[in-house]
C-alpha positions in Angstrom: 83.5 128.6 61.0 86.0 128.0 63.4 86.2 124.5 65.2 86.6 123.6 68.5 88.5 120.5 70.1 87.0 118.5 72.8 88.5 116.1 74.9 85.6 113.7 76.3 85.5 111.2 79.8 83.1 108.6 79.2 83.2 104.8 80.2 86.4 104.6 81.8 88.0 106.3 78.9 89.5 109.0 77.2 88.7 110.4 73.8 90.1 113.1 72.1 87.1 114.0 69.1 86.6 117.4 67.2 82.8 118.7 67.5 81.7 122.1 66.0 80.1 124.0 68.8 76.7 123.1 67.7 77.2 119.5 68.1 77.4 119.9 71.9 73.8 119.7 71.6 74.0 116.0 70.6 76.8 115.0 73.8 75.1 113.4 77.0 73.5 115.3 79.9 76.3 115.5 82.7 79.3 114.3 80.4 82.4 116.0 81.3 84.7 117.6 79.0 88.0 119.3 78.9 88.4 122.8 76.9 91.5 124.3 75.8 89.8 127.5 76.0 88.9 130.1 78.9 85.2 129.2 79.2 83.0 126.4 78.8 80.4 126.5 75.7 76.7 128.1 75.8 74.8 124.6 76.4 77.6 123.7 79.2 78.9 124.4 82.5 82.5 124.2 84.2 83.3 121.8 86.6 84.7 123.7 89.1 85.3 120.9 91.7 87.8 119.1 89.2 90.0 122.5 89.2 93.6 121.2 90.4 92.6 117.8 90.8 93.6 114.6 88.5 90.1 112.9 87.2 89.5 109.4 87.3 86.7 106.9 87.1 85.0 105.8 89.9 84.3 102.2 90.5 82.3 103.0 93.1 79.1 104.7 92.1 78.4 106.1 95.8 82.2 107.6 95.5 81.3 110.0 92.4 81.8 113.4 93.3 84.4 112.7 96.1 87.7 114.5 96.6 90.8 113.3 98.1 93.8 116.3 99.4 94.2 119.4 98.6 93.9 121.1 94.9 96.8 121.9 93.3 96.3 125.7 92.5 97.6 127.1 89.0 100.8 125.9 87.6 101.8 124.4 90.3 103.9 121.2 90.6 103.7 120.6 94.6 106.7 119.8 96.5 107.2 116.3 98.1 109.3 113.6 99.2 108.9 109.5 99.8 109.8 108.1 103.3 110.1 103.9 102.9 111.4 101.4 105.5 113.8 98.7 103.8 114.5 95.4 105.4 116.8 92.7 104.3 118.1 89.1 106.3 121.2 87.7 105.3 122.8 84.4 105.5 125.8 83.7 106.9 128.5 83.9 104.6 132.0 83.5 105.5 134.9 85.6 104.0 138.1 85.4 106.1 139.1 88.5 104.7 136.3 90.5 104.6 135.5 89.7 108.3 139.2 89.7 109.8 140.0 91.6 113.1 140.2 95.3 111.4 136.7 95.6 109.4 135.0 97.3 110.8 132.9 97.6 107.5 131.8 94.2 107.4 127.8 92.8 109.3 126.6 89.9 110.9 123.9 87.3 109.5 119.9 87.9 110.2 117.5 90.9 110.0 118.6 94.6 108.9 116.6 97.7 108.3 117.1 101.1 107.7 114.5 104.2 106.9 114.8 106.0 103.9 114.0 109.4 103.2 114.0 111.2 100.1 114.5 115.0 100.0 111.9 117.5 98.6 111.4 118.0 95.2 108.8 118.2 92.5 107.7 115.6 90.0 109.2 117.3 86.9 106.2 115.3 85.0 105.2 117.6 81.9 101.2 118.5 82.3 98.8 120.5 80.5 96.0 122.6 82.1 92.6 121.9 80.6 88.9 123.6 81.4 86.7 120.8 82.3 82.9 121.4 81.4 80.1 119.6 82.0 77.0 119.3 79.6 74.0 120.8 81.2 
């Protein structure tokens, strides 16, 4: 008989158990599942709003079911970049060299701020696709 893995979402946490297919029978009404496989088992259905999308746990009961952005489609590792606003204040520090007639390079005490951009990219971050299922 050939066995099947199930990875299982219950109470805030994630549990990797091994179930024979018949034992699906004996799993919650509504639990949700992730398959390694191409279809969900007889006794289950797939949860097609969780395709592209990172699962978690709601807090929030009335926020069950709720989708933020778009999906990420197949294999894909979406390009993106950060912007971030960076402030600093210095005290006055006196170098007599540093600040001498020619330096241009040197800066005066008090606020300073600059925005950052980085460039596009991907997050490199290994993944795995899973099927998620949901017991009927």
């Amino acid at each position: 008989m050939r066995t099947r893995t199930f990875g299982m979402l219950a109470v805030g946490m994630v549990a990797l158990l091994g179930f024979e297919g018949a034992a699906l029978a004996d799993l919650p009404k509504n639990m949700i599942f992730f398959m390694s496989g191409t279809a969900c088992p007889a006794g289950s259905s797939r949860l097609t709003n969780a395709n592209g999308r990172m699962l978690l746990v709601a807090n929030d009961t009335g926020a069950i079911g709720s989708t933020s952005g778009k999906a990420l489609a197949d294999r894909e590792d979406r390009r993106h970049k950060h912007k971030a606003k960076v402030s600093a204040n210095l005290n006055e520090h006196s170098i007599s060299a540093a600040s001498s007639c020619c330096n241009s390079q040197s800066t005066r005490k008090g606020e300073h701020s600059a925005e950052l951009e980085t460039d596009e990219s991907t997050s490199a971050l290994p993944f795995v696709q899973l099927l998620a299922c949901k017991v009927d």
